[in-house]
C-alpha positions as CSV (number, residue, x, y, z in Angstrom):
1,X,0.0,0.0,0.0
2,X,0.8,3.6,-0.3
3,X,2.9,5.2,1.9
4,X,1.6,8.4,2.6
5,X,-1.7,8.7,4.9
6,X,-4.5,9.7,3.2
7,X,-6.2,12.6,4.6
8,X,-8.3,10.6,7.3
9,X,-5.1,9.6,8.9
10,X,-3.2,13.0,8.3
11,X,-5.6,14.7,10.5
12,X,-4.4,12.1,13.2
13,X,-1.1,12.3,12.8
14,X,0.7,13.4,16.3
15,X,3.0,16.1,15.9
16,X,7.0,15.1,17.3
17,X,6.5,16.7,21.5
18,X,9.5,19.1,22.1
19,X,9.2,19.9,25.6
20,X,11.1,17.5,28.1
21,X,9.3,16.1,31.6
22,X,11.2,16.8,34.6
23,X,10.4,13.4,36.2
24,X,13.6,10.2,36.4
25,X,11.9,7.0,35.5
26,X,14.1,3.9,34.5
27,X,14.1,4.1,30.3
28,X,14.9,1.5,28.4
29,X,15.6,1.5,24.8
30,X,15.0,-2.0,23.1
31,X,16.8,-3.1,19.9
32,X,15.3,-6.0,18.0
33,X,16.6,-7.5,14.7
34,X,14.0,-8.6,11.0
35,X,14.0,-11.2,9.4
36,X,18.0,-12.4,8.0
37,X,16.5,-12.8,4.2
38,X,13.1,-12.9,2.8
39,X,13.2,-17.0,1.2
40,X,14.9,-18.3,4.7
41,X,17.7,-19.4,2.5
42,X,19.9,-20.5,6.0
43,X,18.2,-22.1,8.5
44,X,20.7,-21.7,10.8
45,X,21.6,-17.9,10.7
46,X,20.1,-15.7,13.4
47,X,18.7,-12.2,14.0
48,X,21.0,-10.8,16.9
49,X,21.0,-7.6,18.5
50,X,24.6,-8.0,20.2
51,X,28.5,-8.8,18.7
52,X,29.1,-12.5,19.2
53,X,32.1,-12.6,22.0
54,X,33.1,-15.4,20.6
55,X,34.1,-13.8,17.1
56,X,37.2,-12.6,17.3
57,X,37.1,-8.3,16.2
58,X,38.6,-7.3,12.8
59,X,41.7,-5.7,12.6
60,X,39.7,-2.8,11.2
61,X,36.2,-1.7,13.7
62,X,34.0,-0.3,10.8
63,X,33.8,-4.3,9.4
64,X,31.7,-6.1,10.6
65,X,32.5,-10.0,10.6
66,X,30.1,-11.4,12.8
67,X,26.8,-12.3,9.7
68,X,24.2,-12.7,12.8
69,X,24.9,-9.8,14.2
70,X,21.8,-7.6,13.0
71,X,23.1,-4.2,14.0
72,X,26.6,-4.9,12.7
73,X,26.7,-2.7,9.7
74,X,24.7,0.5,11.7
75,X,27.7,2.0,12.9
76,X,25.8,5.4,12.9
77,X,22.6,4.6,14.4
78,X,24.5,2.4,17.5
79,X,26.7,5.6,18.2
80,X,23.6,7.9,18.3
81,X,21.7,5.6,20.5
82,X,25.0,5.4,22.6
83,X,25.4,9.1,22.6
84,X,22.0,9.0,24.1
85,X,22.3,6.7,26.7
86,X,25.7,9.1,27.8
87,X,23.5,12.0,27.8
88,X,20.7,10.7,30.1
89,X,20.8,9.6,33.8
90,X,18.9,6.4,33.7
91,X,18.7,5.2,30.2
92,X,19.7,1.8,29.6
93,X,20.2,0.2,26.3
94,X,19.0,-3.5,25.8
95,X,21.2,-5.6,23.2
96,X,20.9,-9.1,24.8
97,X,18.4,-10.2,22.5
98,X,18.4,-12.7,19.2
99,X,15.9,-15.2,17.5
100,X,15.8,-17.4,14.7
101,X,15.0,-14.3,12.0
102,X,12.6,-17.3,9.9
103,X,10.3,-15.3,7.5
104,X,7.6,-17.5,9.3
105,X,4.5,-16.2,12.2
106,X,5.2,-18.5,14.3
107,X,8.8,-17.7,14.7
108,X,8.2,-13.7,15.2
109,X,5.1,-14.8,17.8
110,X,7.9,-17.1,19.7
111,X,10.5,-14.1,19.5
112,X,8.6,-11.1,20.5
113,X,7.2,-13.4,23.4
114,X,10.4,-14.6,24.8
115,X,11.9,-11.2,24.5
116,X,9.1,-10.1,27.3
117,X,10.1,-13.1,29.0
118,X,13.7,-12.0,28.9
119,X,13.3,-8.7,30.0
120,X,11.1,-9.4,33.8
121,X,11.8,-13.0,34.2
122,X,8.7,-14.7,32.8
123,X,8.1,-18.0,31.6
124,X,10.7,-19.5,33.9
125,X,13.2,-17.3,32.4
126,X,15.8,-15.6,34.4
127,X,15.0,-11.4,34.7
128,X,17.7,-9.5,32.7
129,X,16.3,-6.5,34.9
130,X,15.4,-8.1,38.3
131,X,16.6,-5.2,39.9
132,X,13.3,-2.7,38.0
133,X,11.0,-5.3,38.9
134,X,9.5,-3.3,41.5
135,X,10.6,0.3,39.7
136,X,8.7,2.5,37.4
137,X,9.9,1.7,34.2
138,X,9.4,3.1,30.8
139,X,10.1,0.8,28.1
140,X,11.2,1.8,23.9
141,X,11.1,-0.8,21.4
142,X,13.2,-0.1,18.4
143,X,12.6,-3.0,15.5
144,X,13.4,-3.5,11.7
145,X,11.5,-5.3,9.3
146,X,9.7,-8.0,11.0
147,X,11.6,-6.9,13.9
148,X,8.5,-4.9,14.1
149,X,6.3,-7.4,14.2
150,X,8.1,-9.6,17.0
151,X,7.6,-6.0,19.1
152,X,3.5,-6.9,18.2
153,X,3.9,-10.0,19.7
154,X,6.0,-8.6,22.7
155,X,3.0,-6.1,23.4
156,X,1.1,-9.3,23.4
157,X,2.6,-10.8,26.0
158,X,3.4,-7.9,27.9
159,X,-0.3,-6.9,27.9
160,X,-1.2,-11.0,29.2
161,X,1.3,-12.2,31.1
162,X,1.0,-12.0,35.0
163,X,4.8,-11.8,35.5
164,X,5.2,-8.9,33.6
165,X,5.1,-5.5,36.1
166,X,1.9,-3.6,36.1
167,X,4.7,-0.4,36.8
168,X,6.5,-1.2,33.3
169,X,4.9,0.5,30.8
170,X,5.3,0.5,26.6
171,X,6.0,4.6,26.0
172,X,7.2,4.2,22.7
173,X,7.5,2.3,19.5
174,X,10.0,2.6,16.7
175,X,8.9,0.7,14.1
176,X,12.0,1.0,10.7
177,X,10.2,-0.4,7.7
178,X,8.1,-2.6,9.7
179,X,5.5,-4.5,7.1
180,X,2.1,-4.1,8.7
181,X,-0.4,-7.0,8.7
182,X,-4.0,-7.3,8.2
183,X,-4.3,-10.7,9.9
184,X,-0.8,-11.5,11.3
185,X,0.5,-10.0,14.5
186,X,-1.9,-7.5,15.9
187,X,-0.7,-4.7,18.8
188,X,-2.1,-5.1,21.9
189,X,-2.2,-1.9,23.5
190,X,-2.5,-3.5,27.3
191,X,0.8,-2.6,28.4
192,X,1.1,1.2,26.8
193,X,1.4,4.1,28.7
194,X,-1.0,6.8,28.3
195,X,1.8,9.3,26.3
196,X,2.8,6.2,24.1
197,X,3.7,7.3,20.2
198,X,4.1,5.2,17.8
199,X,6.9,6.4,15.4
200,X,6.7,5.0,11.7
201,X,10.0,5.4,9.8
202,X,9.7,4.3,6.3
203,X,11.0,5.0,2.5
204,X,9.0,5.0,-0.4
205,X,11.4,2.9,-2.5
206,X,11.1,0.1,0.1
207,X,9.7,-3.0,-2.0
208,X,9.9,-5.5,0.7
209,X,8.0,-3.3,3.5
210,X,5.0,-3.1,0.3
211,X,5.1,-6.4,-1.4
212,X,7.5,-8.9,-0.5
213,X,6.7,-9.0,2.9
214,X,3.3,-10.1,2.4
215,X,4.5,-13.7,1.6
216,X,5.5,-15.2,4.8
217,X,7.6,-18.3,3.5
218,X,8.3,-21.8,4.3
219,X,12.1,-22.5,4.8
220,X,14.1,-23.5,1.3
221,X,16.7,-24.9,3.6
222,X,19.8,-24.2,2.4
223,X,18.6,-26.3,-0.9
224,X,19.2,-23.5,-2.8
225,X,22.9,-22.8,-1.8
226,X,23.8,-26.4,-2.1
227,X,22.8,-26.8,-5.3
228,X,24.3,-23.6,-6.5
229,X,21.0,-22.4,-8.0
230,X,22.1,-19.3,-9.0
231,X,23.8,-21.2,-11.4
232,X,20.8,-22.0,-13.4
233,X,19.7,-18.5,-13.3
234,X,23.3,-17.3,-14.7
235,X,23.4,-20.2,-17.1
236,X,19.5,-19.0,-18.4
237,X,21.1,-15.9,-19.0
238,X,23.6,-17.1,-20.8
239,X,21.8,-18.8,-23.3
240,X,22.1,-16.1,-26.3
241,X,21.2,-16.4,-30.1
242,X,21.6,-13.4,-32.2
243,X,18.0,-13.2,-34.0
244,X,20.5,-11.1,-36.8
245,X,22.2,-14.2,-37.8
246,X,19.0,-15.7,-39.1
247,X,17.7,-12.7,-40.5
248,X,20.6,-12.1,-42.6
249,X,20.8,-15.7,-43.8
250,X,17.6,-16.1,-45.0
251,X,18.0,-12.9,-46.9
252,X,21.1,-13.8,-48.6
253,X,18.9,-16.3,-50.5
254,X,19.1,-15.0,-54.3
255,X,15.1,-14.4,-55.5
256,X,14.5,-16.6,-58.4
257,X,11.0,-16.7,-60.4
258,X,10.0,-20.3,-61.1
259,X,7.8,-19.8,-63.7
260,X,4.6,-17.2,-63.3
261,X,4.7,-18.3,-59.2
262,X,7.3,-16.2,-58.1
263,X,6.0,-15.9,-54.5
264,X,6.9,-19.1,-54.2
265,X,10.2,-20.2,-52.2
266,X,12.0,-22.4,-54.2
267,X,13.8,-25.0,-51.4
268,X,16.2,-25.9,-53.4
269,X,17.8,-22.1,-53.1
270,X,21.2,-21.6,-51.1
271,X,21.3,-19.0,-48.2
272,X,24.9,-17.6,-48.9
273,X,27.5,-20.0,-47.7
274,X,29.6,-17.4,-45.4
275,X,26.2,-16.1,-43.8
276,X,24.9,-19.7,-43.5
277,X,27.9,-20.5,-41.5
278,X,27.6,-18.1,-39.2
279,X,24.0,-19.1,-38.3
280,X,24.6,-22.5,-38.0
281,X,28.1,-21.7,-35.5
282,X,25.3,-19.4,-34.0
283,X,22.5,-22.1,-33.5
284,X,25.9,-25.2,-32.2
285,X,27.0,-22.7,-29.7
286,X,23.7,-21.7,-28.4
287,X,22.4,-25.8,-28.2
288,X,25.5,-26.1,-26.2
289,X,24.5,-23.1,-23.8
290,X,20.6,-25.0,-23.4
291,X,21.9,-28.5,-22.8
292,X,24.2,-26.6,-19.9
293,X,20.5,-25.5,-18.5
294,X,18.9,-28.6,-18.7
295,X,21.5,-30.5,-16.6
296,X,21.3,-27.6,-14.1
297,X,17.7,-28.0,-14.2
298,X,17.6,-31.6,-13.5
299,X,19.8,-31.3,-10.6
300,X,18.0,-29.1,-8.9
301,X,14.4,-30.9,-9.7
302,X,16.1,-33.7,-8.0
303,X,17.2,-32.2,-5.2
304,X,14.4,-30.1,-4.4
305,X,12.4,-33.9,-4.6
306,X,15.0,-35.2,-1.9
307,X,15.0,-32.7,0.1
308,X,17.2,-32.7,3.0
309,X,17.4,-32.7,7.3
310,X,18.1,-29.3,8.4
311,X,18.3,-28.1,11.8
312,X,15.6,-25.9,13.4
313,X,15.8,-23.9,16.9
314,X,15.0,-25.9,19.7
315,X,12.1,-23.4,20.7
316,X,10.5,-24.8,17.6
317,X,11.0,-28.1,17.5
318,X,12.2,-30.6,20.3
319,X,14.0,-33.0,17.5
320,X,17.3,-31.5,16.3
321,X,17.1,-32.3,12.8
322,X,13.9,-31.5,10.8
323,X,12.5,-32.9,6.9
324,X,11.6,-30.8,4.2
325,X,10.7,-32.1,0.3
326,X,10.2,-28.9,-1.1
327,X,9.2,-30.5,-4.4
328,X,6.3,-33.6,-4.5
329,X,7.6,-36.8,-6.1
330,X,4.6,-35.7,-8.4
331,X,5.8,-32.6,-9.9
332,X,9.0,-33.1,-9.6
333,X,8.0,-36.0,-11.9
334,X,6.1,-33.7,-14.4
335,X,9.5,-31.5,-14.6
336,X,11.9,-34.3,-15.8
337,X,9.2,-35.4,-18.1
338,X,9.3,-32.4,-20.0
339,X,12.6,-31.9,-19.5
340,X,13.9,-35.3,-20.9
341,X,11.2,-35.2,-23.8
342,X,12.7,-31.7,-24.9
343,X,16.1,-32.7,-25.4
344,X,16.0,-35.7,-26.5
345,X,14.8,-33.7,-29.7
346,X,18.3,-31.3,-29.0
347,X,20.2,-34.3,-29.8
348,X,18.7,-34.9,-33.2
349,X,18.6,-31.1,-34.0
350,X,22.4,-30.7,-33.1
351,X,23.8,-33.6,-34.8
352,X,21.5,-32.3,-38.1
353,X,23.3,-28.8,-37.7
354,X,26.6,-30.3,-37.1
355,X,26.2,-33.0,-40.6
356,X,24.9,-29.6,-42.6
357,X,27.8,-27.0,-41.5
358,X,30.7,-30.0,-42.6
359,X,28.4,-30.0,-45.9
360,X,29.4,-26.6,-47.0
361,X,25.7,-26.5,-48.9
362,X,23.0,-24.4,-46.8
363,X,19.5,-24.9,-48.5
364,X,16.7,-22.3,-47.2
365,X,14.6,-25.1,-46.6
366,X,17.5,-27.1,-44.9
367,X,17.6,-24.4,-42.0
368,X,14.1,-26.0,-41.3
369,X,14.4,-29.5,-41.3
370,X,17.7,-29.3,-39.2
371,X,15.4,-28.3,-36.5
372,X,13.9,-32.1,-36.1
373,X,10.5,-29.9,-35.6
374,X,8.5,-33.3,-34.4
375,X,11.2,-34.4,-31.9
376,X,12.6,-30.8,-30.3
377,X,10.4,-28.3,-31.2
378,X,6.8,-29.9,-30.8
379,X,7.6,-30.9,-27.1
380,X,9.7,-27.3,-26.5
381,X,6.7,-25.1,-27.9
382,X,3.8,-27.4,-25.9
383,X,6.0,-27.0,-22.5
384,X,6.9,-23.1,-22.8
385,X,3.9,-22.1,-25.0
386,X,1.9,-19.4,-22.3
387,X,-1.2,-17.6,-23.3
388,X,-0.8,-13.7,-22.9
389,X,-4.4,-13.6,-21.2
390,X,-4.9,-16.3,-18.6
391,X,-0.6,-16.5,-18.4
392,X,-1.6,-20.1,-18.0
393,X,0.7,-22.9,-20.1
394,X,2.5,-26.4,-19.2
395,X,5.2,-24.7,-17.8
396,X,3.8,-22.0,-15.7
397,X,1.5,-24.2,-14.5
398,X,4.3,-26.7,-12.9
399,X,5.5,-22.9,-11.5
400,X,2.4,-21.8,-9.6
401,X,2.1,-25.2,-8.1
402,X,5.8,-24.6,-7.0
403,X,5.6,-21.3,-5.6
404,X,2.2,-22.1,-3.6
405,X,3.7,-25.0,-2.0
406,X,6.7,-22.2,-0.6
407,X,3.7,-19.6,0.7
408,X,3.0,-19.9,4.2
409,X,0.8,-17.3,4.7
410,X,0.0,-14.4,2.5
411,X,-1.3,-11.0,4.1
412,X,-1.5,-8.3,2.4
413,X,0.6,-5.7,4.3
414,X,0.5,-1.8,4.7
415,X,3.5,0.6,5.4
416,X,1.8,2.4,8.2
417,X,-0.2,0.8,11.7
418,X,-2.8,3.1,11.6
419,X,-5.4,0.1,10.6
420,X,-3.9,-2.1,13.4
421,X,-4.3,0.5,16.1
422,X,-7.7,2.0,14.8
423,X,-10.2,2.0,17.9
424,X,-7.8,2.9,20.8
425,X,-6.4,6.5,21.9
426,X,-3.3,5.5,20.2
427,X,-4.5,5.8,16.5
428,X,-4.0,9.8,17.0
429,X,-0.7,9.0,18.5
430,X,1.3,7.9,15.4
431,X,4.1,9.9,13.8
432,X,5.4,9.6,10.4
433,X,8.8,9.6,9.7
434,X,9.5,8.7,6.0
435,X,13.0,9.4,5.0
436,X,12.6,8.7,1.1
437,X,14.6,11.6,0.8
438,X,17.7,9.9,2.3
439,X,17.8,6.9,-0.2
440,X,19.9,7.3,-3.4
441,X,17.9,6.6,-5.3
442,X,15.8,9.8,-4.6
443,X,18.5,11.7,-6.9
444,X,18.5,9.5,-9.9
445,X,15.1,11.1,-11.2
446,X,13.5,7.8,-12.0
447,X,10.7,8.1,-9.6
448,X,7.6,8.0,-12.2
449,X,9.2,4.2,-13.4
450,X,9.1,3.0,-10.5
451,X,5.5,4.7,-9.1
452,X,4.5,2.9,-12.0
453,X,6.2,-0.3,-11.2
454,X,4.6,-0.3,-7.3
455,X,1.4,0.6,-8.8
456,X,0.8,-2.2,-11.0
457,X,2.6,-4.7,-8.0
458,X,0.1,-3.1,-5.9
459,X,-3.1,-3.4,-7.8
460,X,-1.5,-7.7,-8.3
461,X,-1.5,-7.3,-4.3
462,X,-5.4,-6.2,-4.2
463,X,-6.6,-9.5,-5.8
464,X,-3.9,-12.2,-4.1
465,X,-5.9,-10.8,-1.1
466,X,-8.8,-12.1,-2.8
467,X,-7.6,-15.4,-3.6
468,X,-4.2,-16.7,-4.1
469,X,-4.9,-17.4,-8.1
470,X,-2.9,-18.6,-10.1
471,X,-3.4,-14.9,-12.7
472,X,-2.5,-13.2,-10.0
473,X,0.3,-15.6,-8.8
474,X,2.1,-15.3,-12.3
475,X,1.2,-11.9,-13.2
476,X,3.2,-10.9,-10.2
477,X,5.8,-13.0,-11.5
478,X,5.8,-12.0,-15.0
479,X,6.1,-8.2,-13.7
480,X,9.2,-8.6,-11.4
481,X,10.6,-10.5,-14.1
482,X,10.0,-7.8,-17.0
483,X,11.4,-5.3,-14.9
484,X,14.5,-7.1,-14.2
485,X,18.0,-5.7,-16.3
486,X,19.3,-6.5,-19.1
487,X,16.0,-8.4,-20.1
488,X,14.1,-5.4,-19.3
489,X,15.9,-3.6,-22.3
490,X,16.7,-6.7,-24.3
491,X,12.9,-7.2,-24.9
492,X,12.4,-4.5,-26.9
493,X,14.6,-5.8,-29.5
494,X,13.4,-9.3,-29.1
495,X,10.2,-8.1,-29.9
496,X,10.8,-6.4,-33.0
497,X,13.1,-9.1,-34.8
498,X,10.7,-11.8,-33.6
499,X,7.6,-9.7,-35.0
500,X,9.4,-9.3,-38.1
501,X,10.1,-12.5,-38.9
502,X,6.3,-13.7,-37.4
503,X,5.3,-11.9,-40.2
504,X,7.0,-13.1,-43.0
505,X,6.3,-16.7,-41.8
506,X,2.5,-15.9,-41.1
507,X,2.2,-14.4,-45.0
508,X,4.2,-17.4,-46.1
509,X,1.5,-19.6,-44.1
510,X,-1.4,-17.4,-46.1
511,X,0.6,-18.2,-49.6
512,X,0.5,-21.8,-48.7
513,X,-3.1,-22.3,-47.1
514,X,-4.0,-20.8,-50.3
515,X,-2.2,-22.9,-52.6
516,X,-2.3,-26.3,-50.6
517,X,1.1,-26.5,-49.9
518,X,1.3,-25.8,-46.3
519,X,3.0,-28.6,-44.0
520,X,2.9,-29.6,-40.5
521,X,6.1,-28.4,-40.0
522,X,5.4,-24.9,-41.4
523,X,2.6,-24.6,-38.9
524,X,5.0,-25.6,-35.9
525,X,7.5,-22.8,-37.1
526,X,5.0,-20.2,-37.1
527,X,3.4,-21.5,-33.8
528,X,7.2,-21.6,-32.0
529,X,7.9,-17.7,-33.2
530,X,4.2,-16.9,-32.0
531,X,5.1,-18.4,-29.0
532,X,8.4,-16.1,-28.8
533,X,6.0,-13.1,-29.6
534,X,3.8,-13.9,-27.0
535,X,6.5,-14.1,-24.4
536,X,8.0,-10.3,-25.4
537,X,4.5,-8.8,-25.4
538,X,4.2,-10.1,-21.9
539,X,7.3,-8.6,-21.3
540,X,6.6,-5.3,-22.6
541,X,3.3,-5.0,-21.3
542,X,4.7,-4.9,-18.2
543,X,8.0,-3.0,-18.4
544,X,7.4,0.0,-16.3
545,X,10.5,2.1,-17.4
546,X,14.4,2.1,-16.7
547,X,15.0,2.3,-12.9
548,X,18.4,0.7,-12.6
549,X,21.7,3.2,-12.5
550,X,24.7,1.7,-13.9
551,X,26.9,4.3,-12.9
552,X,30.1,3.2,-11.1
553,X,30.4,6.3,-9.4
554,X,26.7,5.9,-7.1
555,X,27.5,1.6,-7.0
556,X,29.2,0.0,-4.2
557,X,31.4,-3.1,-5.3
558,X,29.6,-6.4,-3.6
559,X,26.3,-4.0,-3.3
560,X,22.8,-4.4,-5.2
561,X,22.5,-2.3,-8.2
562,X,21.0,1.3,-7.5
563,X,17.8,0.9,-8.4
564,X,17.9,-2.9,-9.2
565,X,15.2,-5.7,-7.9
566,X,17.6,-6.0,-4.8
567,X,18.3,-2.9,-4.3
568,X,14.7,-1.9,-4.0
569,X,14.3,-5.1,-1.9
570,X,17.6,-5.4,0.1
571,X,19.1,-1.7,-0.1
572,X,16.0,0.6,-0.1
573,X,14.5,-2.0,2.8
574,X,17.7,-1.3,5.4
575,X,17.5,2.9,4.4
576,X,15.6,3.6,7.5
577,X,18.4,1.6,9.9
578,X,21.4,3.4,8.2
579,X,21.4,6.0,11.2
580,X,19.4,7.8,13.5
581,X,18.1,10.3,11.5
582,X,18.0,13.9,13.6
583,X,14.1,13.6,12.8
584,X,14.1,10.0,14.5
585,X,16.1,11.1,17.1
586,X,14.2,14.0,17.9
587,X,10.6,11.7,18.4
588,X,12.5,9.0,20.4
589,X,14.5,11.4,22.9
590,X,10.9,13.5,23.3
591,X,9.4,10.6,24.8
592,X,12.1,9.9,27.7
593,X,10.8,10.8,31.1
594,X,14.2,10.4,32.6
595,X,16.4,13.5,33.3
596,X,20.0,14.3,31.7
597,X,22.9,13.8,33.3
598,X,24.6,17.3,34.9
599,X,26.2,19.2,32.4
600,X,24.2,18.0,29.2
């Protein structure tokens, strides 16, 4: 959802208090980690708030070198906080705290309720602060991400539980691009004191905080890394034909009349042998690139149907080890049949093409029969064919069952907890904080692409909450991908050589209807470059615009593009926990009831 409150909510919007109380009440400021990474690609990394003691330091202190340390890389916002906790008498700053970071519910409900725990000595746990049991304290939450959301579930079980002090009291929340749910994690507002804010800090640019948040996932456990599936992705991208190569060739055919039908193709013609070489090198090299994809392919069907024993946090699960298939013996079934039927046909095709180029003699027609149409490119058009309405085809169907089988829970999400804290005096208590302006992004100009590009993911967002459908499912898909460089500006040329050459094969097809002459085989061509037509016109139709900025001098080495997917979902997320922003600071510090030390 938007950002920005509509009016209704503006009006509510609490301005930041400037004046300071002169009363000294323990204050204690409570850091809480997100999630590690949206797909819980390691099971095993956690979301700390503290420097393990048991990783040795870096020779230099701005590194950070411990990976679960959430705070690790916020060198800024720690030394603000700590500048804060200098300047007041009795403000303490909780670290001690870390949980599993699972993109899951019931990890963040376990987190936010053993942090509560943690903190008075609930639950059988031992109190962090038994000495404040019996003190007036004022308590700050400070989360992330889904760090947010774990501070939900704390006010949960601060508002419930009987060992938490009636004297402690919630008096404010920080919430840094904390995803809001419908359904998942509701605030209870049991354990807030009367002068609680809420302080929302979000960017506009934040594309995990709108949409990717809104899929709570089950674990891919490590599968992923193991089978180097990145690999597939790079070797998909790899996989290059130049469309120019066949255009040429077939165009270095000399025109000859036979007879009075001279719109008739004669197959006996040569395509020029020089040009004809080049296509054919073309067409060897690019086989070799697609066989290279579908042994990556299989590999990771096959693993993905083994699955494998991962370990889970004991406050999960009792047993140490834990069993995930993430694909059925079913699909994963349905896969390798496609796959194998598909290149069983590349075997034909490139033994064809390699006979022909030691030939010397290129035929027009020859081009074609090389293919082995019945044996590679019937079963490769019937698996990737798609239809640009429904999005619905052989392959994309095997997808959406996929990706369902990975969704958890799917809750449409908002940017702001105005909905989740409508009904209590606290609704008129929330300040907005965004800090667009301190993204990079914000200079690059590039701002109607991507309000576009949210729009449209947005609008997808609207009817998953309806139903989970497979349209929706794939058109969500189909939009990310479109938007992704360099296919984003690699489709527009795809489209136009393929639509060129649709067209002369489609006015061949007419000729040859007309005259009787049309074969099977013609029909499969035009149907395969249909196919490819219909894939860049899905493509196109949802290109929202450049966004990425391949400019050296605003890219970090080892750092998500500027205005990439990841950046958007990684960069853009972790804006709002770069520093303390003076504005930030400003709301937190004007709800500390606790006095500053002499001389500050």
């Amino acid at each position: 959802m938007a950002p920005n409150p509509s009016p209704q909510t503006a009006g509510r919007v609490a301005p930041v208090p400037t004046k300071q109380t002169a009363r000294d009440v323990i204050n204690i400021v409570v850091m809480v980690g997100g999630t590690v990474d949206p797909i819980n690609s390691d099971p095993k990394a956690r979301s700390a708030s503290y420097r393990n003691p048991k990783v040795a330091p870096p020779p230099d202190p701005n590194v950070n070198n411990d990976s679960d340390w959430y705070w690790g890389d916020n060198k800024l916002l720690r030394d603000e906080l700590e500048k804060l906790q200098k300047k007041y008498r009795n403000l303490h700053l909780f670290v001690a705290h870390g949980w599993t970071g699972d993109n899951s519910p019931t990890n963040r409900r376990i987190a936010g309720s053993y942090l509560a725990d943690r903190l008075c000595g609930g639950n059988g746990e031992k109190a962090y602060y038994k000495g404040f049991l019996h003190s007036e304290v004022s308590i700050h939450l400070i989360g992330h991400s889904h760090g947010g959301n774990v501070i939900n579930e704390f006010t949960h079980r601060a508002a419930t539980s009987k060992q938490w002090p009636k004297q402690w009291k919630i008096r404010s929340i920080t919430y840094l691009s904390t995803p809001f749910f419908k359904r998942l994690h509701p605030v209870d507002t049991g354990a807030f004191h009367k002068d609680c804010r809420i302080h929302n800090v979000y960017c506009k640019y934040d594309l995990t905080q709108r949409v990717i948040a809104d899929f709570s996932l089950h674990p891919l456990n490590d599968v992923l890394k193991q089978v180097c599936a990145s690999e597939l992705v790079e070797q998909i991208a790899g996989v290059k034909f130049d469309t120019g190569l066949l255009q040429r060739a077939m165009l270095s055919v000399d025109v000859q009349l036979k007879g009075r039908k001279w719109y008739v193709p004669d197959p006996k013609l040569l395509m020029d042998a020089e040009e004809a070489k080049k296509l054919y090198d073309g067409v060897l090299a690019t086989l070799k690139q697609v066989h290279a994809v579908f042994d990556k392919a299989r590999e990771i069907v096959d693993r993905f149907n083994q699955g494998i024993d991962y370990p889970v946090p004991k406050e999960l699960d009792a047993k140490l080890t834990k069993h995930r298939q993430v694909m059925s013996d079913t699909l994963a079934s349905k896969f390798r049949l496609r796959l194998d039927e598909i290149e069983r046909g590349l075997d034909k095709t490139e033994k064809a093409f390699q006979a022909r180029r030691k030939s010397g003699k290129f035929p027009h027609q020859g081009f074609f029969d090389d293919l082995h149409i019945t044996a590679f490119l019937q079963p490769l058009v019937r698996f990737l064919s798609v239809d640009r309405t429904s999005l619905r085809g052989p392959l994309w169907d095997l997808v959406y069952e996929l990706l369902k089988d990975q969704v958890h829970e799917f809750d449409n999400t908002e940017t702001s907890p105005v909905a989740q804290l409508r009904g209590t005096p606290f609704a008129a208590r929330i300040v907005d904080l965004p800090i667009t302006e301190k993204d990079k992004f914000f200079v690059t100009g590039r701002d109607a692409a991507f309000d576009k590009f949210i729009s449209r993911l947005e609008g997808i967002e609207d009817r998953l909450t309806e139903s989970l459908s497979q349209h929706a499912v794939m058109d969500l898909l189909f939009t990310l991908i479109a938007q992704m460089e360099p296919l984003r500006t690699a489709v527009s040329k795809w489209a136009t050589a393929v639509d060129w050459y649709e067209g002369m094969l489609r006015s061949e097809a007419w000729v040859k209807s007309k005259l009787g002459t049309q074969t099977d085989a013609d029909k499969l061509v035009l149907r395969f470059v249909q196919m490819l037509e219909s894939y860049a016109l899905i493509f196109k139709d949802r290109d929202c615009g450049p966004m990425q900025v391949d400019d050296p001098r605003l890219n970090e080495e080892g750092k998500p593009t500027l205005g990439s997917l990841p950046y958007f979902a990684i960069t853009a997320h972790s804006t709002s926990r770069v520093q303390l922003y003076p504005k930030v600071k400003m709301a937190l510090e004007g709800q500390f009831d606790t006095l500053p030390r002499a001389g500050r």
